[in-house]
ZAMAR-860619 format. One record per atom (N, C-alpha, C): residue in one letter; x, y negated, z negated. Coordinates in steps of 0.02 Angstrom, whole numbers, plus 50000, padded with zeros to 5 digits. Last residue first. Layout:
<nodes>
AXYZ ...
</nodes>
This chain:
<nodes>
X495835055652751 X495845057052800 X495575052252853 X497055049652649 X496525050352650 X496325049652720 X498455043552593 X498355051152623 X497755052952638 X498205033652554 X498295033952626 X498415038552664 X497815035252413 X497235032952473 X497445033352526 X498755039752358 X498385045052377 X497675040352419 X499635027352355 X499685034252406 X499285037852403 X498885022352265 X498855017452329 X499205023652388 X499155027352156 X498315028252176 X498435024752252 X500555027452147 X500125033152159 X499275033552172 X500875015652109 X500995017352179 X500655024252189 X500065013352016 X499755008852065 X500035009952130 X500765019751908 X499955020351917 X499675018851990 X501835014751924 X501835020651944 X501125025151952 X501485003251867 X502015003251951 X501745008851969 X501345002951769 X500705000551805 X501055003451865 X502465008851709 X501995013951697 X501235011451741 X503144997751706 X503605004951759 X502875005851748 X502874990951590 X502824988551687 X502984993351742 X501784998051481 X502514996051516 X502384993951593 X500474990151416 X500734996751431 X501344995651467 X500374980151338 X500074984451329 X500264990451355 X501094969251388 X501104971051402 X500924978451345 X500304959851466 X500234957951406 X500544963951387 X500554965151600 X500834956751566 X500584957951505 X499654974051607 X500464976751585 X500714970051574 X498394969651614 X498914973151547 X499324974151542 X498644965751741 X498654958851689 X498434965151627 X499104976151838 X499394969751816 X499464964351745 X497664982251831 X498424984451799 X498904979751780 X496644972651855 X496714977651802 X497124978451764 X497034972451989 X497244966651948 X497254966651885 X496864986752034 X497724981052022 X497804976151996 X495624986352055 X495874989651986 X496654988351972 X495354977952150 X494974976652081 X495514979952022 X495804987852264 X495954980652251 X495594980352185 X495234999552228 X495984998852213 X496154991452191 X493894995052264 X493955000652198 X494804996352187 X494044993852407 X494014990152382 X494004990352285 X494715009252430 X495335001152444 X494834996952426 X493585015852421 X493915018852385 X494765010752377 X492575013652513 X492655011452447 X493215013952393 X493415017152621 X493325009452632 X493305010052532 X493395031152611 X494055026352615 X494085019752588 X492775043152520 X492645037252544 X493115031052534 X492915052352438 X493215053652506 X492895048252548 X492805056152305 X492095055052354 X492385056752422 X494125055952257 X493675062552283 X493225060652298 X494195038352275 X494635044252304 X494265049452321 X493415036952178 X493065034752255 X493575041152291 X494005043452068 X493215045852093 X493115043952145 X495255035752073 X495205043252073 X494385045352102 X494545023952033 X494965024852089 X494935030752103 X494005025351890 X493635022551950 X493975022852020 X495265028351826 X494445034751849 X494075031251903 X495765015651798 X496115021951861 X495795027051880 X494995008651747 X494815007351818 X495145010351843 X494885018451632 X494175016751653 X494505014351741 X496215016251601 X496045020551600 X495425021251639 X496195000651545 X496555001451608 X496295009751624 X495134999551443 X495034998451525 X495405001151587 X495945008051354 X495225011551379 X494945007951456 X496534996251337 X497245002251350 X496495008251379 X496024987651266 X496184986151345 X496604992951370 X495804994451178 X495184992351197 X495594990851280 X496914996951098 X496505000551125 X496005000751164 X497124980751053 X497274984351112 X497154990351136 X496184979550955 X496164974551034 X496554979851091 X496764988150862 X495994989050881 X495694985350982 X497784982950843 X497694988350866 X496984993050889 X497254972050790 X497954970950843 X497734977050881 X496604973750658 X496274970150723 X496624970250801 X497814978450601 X497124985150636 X496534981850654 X498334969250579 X498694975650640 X498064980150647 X498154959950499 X498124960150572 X498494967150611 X498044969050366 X497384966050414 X497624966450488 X499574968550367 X499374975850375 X498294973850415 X499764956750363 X500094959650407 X499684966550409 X499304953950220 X498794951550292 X499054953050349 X500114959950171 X499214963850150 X498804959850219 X501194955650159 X501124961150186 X500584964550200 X500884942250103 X500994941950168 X500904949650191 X500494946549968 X500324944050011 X500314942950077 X501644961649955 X501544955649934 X500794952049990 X501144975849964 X501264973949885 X501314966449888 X500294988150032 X500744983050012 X500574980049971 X500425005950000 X500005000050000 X500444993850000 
</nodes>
């Protein structure tokens, strides 16, 4: 338990902190399902306007950076190849 003042409102803000960011760490998740599903629909067109939306998604968590910048890269080069592998 903490023990001084400051440590008791450090320990408050972290499980508002961590509460915020789960929350954006469930979006970014939410708009890479939303990619993946147009994907297996197998619908091209919706599947690149899905992408466009969900890059900006990625982008602006990984600026904050909630999740690493390698880890949007690698999100965003892989949903953007499996759309062009699409028939």
């Amino acid at each position: 338990m903490a023990n001084t003042a400051q440590a008791r409102k450090r320990a408050r803000q972290a499980v508002k902190q961590n509460a915020h960011n789960s929350s954006l760490r469930s979006t970014l998740r939410t708009a890479i399902k939303a990619v993946r599903k147009a994907i297996d629909a197998g619908d091209k067109a919706a599947a690149m306007t899905t992408f466009s939306k969900s890059v900006s998604t990625i982008d602006r968590i990984a600026d904050k950076q909630i999740v690493h910048k390698n880890k949007a890269a690698r999100h965003k080069s892989r949903l953007s190849a499996a759309i062009k592998s699409m028939a």
